[in-house]
RODO-448641 format. One record per residue (C-alpha): chain; residue number from 1; x, y negated, z negated. Coordinates in Angstrom, 1 decimal. Layout:
% RODO-448641
A,NUM,X,Y,Z
...
//
This chain:
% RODO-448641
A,1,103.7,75.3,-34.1
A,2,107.1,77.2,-33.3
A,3,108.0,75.6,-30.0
A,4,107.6,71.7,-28.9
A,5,104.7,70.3,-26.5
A,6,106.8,71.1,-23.3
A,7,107.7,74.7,-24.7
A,8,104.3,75.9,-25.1
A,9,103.3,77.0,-21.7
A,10,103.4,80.1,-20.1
A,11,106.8,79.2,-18.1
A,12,108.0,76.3,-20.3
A,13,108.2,72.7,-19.2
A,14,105.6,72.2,-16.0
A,15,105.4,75.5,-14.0
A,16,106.3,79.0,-14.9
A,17,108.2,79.0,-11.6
A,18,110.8,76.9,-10.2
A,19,110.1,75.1,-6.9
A,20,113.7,75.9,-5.9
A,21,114.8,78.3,-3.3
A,22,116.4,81.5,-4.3
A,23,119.8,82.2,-3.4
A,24,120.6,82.3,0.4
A,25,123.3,85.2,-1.1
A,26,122.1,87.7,-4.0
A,27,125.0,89.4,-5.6
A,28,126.0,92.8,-4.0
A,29,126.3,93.9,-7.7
A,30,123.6,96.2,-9.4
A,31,122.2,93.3,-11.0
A,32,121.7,91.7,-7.6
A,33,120.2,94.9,-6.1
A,34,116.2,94.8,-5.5
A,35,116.5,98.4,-6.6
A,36,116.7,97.6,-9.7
A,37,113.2,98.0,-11.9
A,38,111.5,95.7,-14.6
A,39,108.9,97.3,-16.5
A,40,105.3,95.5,-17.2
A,41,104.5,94.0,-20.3
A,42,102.2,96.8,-20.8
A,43,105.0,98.8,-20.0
A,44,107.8,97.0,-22.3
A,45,105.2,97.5,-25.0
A,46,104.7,101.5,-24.6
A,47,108.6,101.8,-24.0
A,48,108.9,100.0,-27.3
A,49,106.9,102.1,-29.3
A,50,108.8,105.5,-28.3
A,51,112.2,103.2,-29.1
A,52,110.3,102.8,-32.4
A,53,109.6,106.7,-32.4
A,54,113.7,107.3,-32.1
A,55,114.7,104.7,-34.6
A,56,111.9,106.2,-37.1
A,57,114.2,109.1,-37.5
A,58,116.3,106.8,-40.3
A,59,113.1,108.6,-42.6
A,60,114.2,112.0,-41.6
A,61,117.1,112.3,-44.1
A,62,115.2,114.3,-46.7
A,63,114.7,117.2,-44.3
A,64,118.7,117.9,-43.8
A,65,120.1,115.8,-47.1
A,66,119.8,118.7,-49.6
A,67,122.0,120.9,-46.7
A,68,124.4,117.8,-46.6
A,69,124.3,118.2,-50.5
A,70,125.0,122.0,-50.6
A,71,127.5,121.8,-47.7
A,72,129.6,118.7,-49.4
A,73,128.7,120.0,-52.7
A,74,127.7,116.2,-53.8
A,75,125.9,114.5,-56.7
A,76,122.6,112.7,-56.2
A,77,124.6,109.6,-56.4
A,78,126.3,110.3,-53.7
A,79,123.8,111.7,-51.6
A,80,122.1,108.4,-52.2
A,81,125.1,106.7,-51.1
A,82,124.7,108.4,-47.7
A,83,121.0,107.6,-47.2
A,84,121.4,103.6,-48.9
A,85,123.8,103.8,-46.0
A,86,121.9,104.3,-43.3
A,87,119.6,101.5,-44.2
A,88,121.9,99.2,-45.0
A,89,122.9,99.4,-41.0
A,90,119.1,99.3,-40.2
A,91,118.1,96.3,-42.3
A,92,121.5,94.3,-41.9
A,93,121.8,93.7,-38.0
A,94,123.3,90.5,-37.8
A,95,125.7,91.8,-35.2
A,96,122.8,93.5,-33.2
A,97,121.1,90.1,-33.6
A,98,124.2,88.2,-32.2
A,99,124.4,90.7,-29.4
A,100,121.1,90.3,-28.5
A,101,121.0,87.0,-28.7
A,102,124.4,86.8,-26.5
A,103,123.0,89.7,-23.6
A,104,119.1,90.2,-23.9
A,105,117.5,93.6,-24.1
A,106,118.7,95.9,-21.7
A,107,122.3,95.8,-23.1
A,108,121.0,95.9,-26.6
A,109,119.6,99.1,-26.2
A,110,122.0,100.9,-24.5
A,111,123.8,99.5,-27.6
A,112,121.7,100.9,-29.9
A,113,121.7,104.4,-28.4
A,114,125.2,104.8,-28.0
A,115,125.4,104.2,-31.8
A,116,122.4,106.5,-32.8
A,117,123.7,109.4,-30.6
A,118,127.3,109.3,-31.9
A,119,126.2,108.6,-35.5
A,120,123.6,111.6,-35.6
A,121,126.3,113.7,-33.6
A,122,128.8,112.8,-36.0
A,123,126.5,113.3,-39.1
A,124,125.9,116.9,-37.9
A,125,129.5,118.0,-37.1
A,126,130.0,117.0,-40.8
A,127,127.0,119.1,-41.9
A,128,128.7,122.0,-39.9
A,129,132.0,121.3,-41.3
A,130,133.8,120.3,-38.5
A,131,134.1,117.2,-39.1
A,132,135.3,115.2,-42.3
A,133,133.7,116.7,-45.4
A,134,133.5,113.4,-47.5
A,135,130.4,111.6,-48.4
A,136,132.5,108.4,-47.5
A,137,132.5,109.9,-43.6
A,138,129.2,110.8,-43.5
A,139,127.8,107.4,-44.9
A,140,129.8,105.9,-42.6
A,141,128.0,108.4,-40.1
A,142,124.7,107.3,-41.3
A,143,125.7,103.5,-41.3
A,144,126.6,103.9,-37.4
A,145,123.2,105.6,-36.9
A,146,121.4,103.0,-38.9
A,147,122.8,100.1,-36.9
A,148,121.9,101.5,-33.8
A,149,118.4,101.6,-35.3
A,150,118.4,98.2,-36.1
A,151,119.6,96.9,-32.8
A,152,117.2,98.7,-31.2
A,153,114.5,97.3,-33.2
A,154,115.5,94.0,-32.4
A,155,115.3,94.7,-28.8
A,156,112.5,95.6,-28.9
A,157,110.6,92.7,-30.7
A,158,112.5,90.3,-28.8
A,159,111.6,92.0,-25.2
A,160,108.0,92.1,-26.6
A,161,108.1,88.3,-28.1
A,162,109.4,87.3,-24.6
A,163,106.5,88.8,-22.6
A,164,103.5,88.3,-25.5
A,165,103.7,84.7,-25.6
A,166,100.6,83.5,-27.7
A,167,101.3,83.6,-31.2
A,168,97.6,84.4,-32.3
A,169,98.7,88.1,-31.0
A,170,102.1,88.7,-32.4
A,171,100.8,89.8,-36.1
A,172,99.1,93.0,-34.6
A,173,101.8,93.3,-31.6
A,174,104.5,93.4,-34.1
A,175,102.3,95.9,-36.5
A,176,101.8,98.0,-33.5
A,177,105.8,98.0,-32.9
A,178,106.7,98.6,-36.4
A,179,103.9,101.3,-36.5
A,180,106.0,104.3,-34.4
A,181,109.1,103.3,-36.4
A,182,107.0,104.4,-40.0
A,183,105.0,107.1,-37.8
A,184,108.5,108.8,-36.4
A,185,109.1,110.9,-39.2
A,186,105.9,112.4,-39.6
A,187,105.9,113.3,-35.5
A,188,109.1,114.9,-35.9
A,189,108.6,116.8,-38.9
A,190,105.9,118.7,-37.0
A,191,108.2,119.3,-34.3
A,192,110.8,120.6,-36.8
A,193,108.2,123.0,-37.9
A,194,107.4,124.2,-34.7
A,195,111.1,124.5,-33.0
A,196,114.0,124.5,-35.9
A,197,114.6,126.6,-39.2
A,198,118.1,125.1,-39.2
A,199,118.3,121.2,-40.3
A,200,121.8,121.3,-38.5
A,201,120.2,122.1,-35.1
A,202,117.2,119.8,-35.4
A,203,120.2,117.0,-35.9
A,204,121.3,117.6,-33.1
A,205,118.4,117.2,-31.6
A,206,117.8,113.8,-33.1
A,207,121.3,112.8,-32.1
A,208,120.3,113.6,-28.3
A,209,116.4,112.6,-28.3
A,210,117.2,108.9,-30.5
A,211,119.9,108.2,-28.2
A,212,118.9,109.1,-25.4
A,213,115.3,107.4,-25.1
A,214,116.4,104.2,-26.1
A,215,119.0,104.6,-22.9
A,216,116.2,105.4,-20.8
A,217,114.2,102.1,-22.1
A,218,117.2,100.5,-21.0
A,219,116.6,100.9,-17.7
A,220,113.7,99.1,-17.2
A,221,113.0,96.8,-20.6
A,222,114.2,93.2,-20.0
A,223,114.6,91.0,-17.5
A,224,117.1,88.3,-16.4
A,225,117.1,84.6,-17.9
A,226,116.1,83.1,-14.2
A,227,113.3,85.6,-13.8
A,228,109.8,86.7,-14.9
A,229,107.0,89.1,-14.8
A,230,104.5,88.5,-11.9
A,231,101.0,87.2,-13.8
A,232,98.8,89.4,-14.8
A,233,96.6,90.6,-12.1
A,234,92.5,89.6,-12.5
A,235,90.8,91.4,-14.8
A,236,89.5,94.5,-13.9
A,237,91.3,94.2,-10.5
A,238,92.4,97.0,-11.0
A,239,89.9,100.1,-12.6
A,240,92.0,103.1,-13.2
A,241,94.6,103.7,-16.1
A,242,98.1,102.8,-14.3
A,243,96.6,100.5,-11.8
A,244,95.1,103.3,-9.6
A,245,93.5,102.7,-7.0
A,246,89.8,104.6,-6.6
A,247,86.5,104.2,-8.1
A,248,86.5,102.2,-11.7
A,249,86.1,104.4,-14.8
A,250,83.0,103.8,-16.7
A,251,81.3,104.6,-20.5
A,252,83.5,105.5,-23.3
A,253,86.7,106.3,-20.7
A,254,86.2,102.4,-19.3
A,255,86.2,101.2,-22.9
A,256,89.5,103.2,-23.8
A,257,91.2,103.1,-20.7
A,258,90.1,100.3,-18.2
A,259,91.0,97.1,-17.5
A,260,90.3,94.8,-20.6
A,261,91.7,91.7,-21.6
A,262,95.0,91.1,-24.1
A,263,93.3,91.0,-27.2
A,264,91.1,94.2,-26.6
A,265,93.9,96.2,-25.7
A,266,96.2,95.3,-28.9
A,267,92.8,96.5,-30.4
A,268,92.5,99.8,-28.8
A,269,96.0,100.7,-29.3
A,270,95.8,99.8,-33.0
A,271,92.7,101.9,-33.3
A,272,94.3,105.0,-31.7
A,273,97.6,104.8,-33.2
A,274,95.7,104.8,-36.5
A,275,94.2,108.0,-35.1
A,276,97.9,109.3,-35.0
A,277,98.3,108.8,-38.1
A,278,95.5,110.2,-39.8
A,279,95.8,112.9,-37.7
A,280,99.7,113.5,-39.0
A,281,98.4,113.3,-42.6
A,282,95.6,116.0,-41.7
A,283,98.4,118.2,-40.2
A,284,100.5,118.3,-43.5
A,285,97.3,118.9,-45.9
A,286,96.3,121.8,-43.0
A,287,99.6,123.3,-42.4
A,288,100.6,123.5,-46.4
A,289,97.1,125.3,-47.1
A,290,97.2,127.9,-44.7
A,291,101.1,128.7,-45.9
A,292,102.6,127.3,-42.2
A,293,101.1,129.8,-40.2
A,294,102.4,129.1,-36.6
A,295,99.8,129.1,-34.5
A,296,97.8,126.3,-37.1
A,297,101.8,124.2,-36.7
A,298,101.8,124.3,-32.7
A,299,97.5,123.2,-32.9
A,300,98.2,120.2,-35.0
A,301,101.9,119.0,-32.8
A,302,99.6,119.6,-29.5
A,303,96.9,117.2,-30.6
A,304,99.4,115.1,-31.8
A,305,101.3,114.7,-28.7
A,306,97.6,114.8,-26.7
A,307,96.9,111.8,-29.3
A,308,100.2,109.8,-28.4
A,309,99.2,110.4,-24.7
A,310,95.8,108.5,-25.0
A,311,97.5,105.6,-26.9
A,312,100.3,104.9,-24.2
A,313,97.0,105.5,-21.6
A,314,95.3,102.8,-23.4
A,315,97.8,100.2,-23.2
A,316,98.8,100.9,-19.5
A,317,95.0,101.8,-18.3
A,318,93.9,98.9,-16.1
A,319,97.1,96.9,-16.4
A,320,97.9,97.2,-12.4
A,321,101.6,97.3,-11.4
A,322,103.4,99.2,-14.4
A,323,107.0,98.1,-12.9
A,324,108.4,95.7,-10.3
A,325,111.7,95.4,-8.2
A,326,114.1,92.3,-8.7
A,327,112.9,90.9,-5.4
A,328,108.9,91.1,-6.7
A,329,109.5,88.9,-9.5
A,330,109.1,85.3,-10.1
A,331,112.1,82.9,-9.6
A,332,112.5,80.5,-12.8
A,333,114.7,77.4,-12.9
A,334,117.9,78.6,-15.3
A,335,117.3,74.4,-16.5
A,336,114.1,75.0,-17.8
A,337,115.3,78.2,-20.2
A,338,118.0,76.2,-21.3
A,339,115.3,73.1,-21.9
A,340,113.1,75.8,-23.9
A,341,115.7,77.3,-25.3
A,342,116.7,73.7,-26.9
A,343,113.4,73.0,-27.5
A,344,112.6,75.9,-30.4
A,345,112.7,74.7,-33.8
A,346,114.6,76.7,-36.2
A,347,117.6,77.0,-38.7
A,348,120.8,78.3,-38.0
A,349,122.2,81.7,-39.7
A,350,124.9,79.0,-41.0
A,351,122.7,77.1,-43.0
A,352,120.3,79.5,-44.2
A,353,122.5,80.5,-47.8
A,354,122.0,76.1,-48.3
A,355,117.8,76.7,-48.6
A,356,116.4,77.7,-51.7
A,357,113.4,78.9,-49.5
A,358,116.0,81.8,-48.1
A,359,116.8,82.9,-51.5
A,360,113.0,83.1,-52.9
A,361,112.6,85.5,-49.5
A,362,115.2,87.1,-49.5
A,363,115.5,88.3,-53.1
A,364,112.0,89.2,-53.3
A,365,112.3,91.5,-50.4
A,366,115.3,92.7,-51.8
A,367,113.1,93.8,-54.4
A,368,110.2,95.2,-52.9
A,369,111.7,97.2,-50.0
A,370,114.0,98.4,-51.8
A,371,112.0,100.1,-54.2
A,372,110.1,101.9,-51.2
A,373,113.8,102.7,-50.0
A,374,114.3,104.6,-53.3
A,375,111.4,106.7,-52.5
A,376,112.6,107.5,-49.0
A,377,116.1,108.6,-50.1
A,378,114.5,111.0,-53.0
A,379,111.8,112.4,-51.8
A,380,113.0,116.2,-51.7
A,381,114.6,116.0,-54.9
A,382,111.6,114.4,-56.3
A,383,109.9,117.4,-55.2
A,384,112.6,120.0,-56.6
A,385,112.5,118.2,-59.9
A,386,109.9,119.8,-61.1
A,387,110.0,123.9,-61.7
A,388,106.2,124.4,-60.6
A,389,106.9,123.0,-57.3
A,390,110.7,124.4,-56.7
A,391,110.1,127.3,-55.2
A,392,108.2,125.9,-51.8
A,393,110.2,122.7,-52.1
A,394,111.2,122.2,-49.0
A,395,107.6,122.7,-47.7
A,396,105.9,120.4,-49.7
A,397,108.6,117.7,-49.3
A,398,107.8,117.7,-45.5
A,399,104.5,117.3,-46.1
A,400,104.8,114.5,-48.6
A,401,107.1,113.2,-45.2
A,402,104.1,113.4,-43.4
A,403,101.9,111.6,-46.0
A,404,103.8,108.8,-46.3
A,405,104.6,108.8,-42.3
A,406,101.0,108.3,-42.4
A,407,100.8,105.7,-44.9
A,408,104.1,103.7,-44.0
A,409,102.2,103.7,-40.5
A,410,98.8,102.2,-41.6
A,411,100.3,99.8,-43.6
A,412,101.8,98.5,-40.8
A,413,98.8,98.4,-38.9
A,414,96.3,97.3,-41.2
A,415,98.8,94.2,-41.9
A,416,98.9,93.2,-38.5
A,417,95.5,93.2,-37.9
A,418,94.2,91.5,-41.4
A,419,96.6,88.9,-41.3
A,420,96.0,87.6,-37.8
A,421,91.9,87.3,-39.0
A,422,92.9,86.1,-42.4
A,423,95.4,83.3,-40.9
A,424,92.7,80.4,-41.2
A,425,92.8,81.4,-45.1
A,426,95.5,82.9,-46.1
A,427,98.9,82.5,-44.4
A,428,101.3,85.2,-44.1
A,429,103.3,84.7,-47.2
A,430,100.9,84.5,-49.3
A,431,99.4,87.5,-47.8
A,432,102.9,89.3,-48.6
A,433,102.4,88.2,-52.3
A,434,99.5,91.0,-52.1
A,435,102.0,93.4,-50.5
A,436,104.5,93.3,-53.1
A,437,102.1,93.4,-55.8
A,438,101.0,96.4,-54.2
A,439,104.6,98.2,-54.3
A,440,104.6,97.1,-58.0
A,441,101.5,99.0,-58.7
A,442,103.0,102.4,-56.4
A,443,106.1,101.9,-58.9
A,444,104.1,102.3,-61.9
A,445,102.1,105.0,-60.5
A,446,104.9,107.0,-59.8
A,447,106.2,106.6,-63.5
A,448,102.7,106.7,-65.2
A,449,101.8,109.9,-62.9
A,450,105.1,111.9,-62.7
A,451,103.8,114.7,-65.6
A,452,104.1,117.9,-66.3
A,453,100.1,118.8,-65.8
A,454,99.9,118.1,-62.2
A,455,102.9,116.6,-60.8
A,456,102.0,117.1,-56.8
A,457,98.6,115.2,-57.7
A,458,100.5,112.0,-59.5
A,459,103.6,112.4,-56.4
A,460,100.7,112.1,-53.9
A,461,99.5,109.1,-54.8
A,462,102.6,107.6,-55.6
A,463,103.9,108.3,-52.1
A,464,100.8,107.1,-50.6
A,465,100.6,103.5,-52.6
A,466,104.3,103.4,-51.7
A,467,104.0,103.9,-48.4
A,468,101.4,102.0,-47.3
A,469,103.1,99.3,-49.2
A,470,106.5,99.9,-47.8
A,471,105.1,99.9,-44.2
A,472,103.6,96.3,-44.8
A,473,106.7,94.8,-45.9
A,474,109.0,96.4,-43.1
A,475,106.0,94.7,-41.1
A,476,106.4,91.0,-42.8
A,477,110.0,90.9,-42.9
A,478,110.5,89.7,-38.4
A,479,106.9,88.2,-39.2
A,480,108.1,85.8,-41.6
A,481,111.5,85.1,-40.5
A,482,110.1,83.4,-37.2
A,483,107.6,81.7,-39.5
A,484,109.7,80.4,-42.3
A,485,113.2,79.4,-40.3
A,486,112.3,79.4,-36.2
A,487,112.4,81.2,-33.3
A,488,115.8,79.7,-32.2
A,489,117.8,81.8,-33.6
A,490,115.5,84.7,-34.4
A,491,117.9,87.5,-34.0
A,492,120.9,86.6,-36.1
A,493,118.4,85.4,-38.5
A,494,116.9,88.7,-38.6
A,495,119.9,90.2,-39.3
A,496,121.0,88.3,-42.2
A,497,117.8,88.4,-43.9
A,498,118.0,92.6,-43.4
A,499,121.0,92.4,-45.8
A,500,118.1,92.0,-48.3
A,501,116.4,95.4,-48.3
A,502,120.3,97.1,-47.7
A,503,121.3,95.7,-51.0
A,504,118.3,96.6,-52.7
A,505,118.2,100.3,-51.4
A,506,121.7,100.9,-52.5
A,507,121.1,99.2,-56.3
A,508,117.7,100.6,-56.9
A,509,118.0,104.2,-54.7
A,510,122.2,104.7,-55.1
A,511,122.6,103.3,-58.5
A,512,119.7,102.7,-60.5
A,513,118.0,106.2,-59.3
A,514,121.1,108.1,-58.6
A,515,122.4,107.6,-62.1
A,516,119.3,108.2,-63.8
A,517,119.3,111.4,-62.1
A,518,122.4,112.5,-62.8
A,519,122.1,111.8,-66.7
A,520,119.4,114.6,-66.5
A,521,121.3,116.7,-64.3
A,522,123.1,120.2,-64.8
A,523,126.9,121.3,-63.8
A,524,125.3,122.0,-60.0
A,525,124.5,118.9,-59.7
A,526,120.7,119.5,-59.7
A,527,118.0,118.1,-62.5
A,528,115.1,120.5,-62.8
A,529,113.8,117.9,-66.0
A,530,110.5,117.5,-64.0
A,531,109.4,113.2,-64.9
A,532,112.6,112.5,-66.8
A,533,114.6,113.2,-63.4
A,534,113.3,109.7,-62.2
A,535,110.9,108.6,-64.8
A,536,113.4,105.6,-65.7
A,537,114.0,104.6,-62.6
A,538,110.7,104.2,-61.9
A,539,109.8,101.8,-64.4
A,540,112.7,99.6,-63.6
A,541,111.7,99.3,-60.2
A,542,108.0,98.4,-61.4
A,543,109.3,95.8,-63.4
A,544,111.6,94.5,-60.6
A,545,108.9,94.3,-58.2
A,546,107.2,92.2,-60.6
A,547,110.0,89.8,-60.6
A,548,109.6,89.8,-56.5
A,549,106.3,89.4,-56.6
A,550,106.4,85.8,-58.5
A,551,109.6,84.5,-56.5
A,552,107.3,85.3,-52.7
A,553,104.6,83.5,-54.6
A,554,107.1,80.4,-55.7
A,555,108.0,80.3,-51.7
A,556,104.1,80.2,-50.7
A,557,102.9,77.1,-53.4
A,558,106.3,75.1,-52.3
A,559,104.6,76.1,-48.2
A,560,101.6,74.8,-49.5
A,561,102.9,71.9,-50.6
A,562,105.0,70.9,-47.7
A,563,108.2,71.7,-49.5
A,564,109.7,74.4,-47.7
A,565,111.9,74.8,-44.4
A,566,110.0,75.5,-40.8
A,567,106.1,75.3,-40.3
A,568,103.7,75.1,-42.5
A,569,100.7,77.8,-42.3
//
């Protein structure tokens, strides 16, 4: 319901192809090369998800912020301010949005990776102290990093979008996306446990693997506006995983691995990725009980990366061709992407602040991810709060990481796949009315739960309402901007609507939390006050949800009557 009559097929108006000769003179440039490589959709999809891996590492902050803390000797506030920082570059990307709009996908990326390996670099030259010791430069740092998450991310959807055509797939295509960016933390925390003691070293790290993948991808993600992928090839044409040739595969490795149709394979990627996740959540219950003994550590990242292996295998497995060469793919008219292009409905990033429709959405996920933001930012001081749990802090905070890596993830997933079933009955903002009512509830666990008796219990459950909720919205927010305003101008919308969550992270995490924290705090800056540390901040947060909660279910009766902006589900 996006895109007009003559928009809706595969190639746009008439033929995917243009009837018109290529060039009798290709450029001697790079671009004009037939060297040069375009990965499958298949491909662009697996790519994507280790992007999504890289940009993930925005949820690693609680593993070095209490260094940053000691080093910079800051208040929680201000620790805060770094962290609200960083997500205020992931969730507002209007210029990554205008930049992807301008030059596609393969510049975006190598976009974002520049800015996520000279933001993490920079971020640990200040942990070191060699570079600036102010909070002021290392938010900056973490803004820099942030927004080459963001960019990234919108890469990534668009390249995705632009190769996954049929709408009826794009709830669990974008849930599988958005999965690896919730599931990144709780990957590299178990690769932090097997290789680093020092959080200065394992940014570092970051700083080279978050940039550099996203480079790689660039190579080969994207393709030029007067070209296209070659069809998919027959199904099972080809048997083996990666288009092999040889003898098909049959039983249980046919199911996982062989050649299936679209639907099917969206399916078993969502089912293994889910497996990733559990498994990640197993790892951080198994590796806290037996105290972190290595060998146990090095089991559970083995599996994990065996785990990861399978999911990529079942995507590709089948596919045929994984990449083609510049003279392999199909010649499209330029006339017809401009006619598509000018076809999409949609409303401008100008005229968006003019619909109450944009303020009902954007407030409410204001709200609501910004409450799961608070938790993010906090987690290890959440941990440290309390005396019982002080002395292993840094321990158990990973493996809270972990739990809500897990969470964050299945959210995401779950989403994706109940709201494409559901869409017949309930469309997607109304299902988000259930997502933030679930945050709410998370809130109020966390402040009803946070007591002395058993505070790991009530911070377990918390974390896991959170993140699950948390996940879901991150996975609603691209969902709904194509819904409610348009794919025309999907990236610059995207952006705007990501100020949303940055302003809420910095009132709710920097402000709200970080001065209820600090009102309970000693002379070192630390509160050991157990519940009190938060315990306010908590219930404010509930309250607010609340709020966003009624305003996303204002913008679905207005849908349901035909009063709002864009399509109507």
């Amino acid at each position: 319901s996006h895109i007009s009559d003559c928009a809706k097929t595969e190639g746009g108006l008439g033929s995917r192809t243009s009837p018109i000769a290529p060039p009798l003179f290709q450029s001697r440039g790079r671009r004009g090369t037939s060297a040069t490589m375009y990965a499958s959709r298949w491909l662009t999809l697996v790519l994507s998800q280790f992007v999504m891996v890289s940009s993930g590492t925005l949820y690693l902050f609680p593993v070095y912020s209490p260094m940053l803390k000691s080093r910079l000797d800051l208040t929680q506030e201000e620790v805060n301010f770094v962290g609200s920082a960083a997500h205020f570059g992931a969730f507002f990307s209007v210029f990554g949005g205008f930049f992807y709009d301008a030059f596609g996908p393969r510049a975006t990326l190598t976009l974002g990776g520049a800015l996520k390996l000279g933001g993490l670099l920079t971020m640990a030259l200040t942990i070191q102290g060699v570079a600036p010791q102010s909070h002021r430069f290392a938010a900056f740092c973490a803004w820099v990093f942030g927004t080459g998450c963001s960019t990234s991310l919108t890469a990534s959807l668009g390249a995705n979008y632009a190769t996954f055509k049929d709408h009826n797939l794009h709830g669990r295509l974008v849930g599988l996306i958005l999965a690896f960016f919730g599931l990144s933390s709780g990957i590299l925390s178990l690769v932090y446990d097997v290789f680093f003691t020092s959080p200065v070293s394992f940014v570092y790290f970051l700083a080279l693997f978050a940039g550099g993948m996203d480079l790689f991808a660039a190579t080969l993600v994207g393709s030029p506006k007067n070209l296209a992928l070659p069809d998919d090839e027959p199904e099972g044409g080809r048997g083996l995983p990666l288009g092999g040739v040889g003898p098909a595969p049959t039983g249980t490795v046919a199911r996982l691995f062989g050649a299936a149709d679209h639907d099917a394979k969206l399916t078993r990627g969502l089912t293994l990725c889910g497996a990733v996740a559990i498994h990640v959540a197993v790892s951080a219950l198994l590796i806290q009980s037996v105290g972190g003994v290595a060998a146990v550590t090095i089991a559970c990242l083995l599996v994990t990366g065996a785990l990861m292996t399978a999911q990529s295998w079942s995507l590709l497995g089948g596919g045929g061709r994984v990449a083609f060469r510049r003279n392999e793919m199909a010649q499209v008219d330029p006339r017809l992407n401009a006619a598509n292009k000018a076809a999409l409905e949609g409303v401008g990033p100008t005229k968006l602040p003019f619909l109450l429709d944009f303020w009902l959405f954007f407030i409410a996920m204001m709200l609501g991810i910004g409450a799961g933001v608070t938790v993010v930012n906090n987690l290890s001081q959440m941990v440290s709060a309390y005396p019982t749990l002080a002395p292993d802090a840094a321990a158990t905070s990973r493996s809270l990481m972990k739990l809500l890596a897990c969470t964050n993830t299945l959210g995401r997933l779950a989403s994706g796949s109940l709201s494409d079933k559901l869409a017949h009955k309930v469309g997607r903002v109304q299902f988000t009315v259930y997502l933030l009512a679930l945050m709410a509830v998370g809130q109020f666990i966390l402040a009803a739960m946070g007591g002395e008796s058993a505070p790991l219990f009530g911070l377990v459950v918390g974390v896991f309402v959170v993140g699950w909720a948390f996940g879901a919205l991150f996975w609603a927010t691209p969902l709904l901007v194509m819904e409610l305003f348009g794919p025309k101008n999907f990236g610059a919308n995207r952006g705007l609507v990501g100020l949303s969550p940055a302003i809420g992270g910095y009132v709710m995490s920097t402000l709200v939390a970080g001065r209820v924290y600090a009102a309970s705090a000693g002379l070192d800056n630390d509160c050991d006050a157990g519940a009190a540390c938060y315990g306010r901040a908590w219930v404010f947060n509930a309250f607010a949800v609340v709020g966003a909660t009624g305003m996303m279910w204002w913008l679905a009766r207005r849908r349901a009557r035909g009063r709002g902006m864009g399509p109507i589900t």
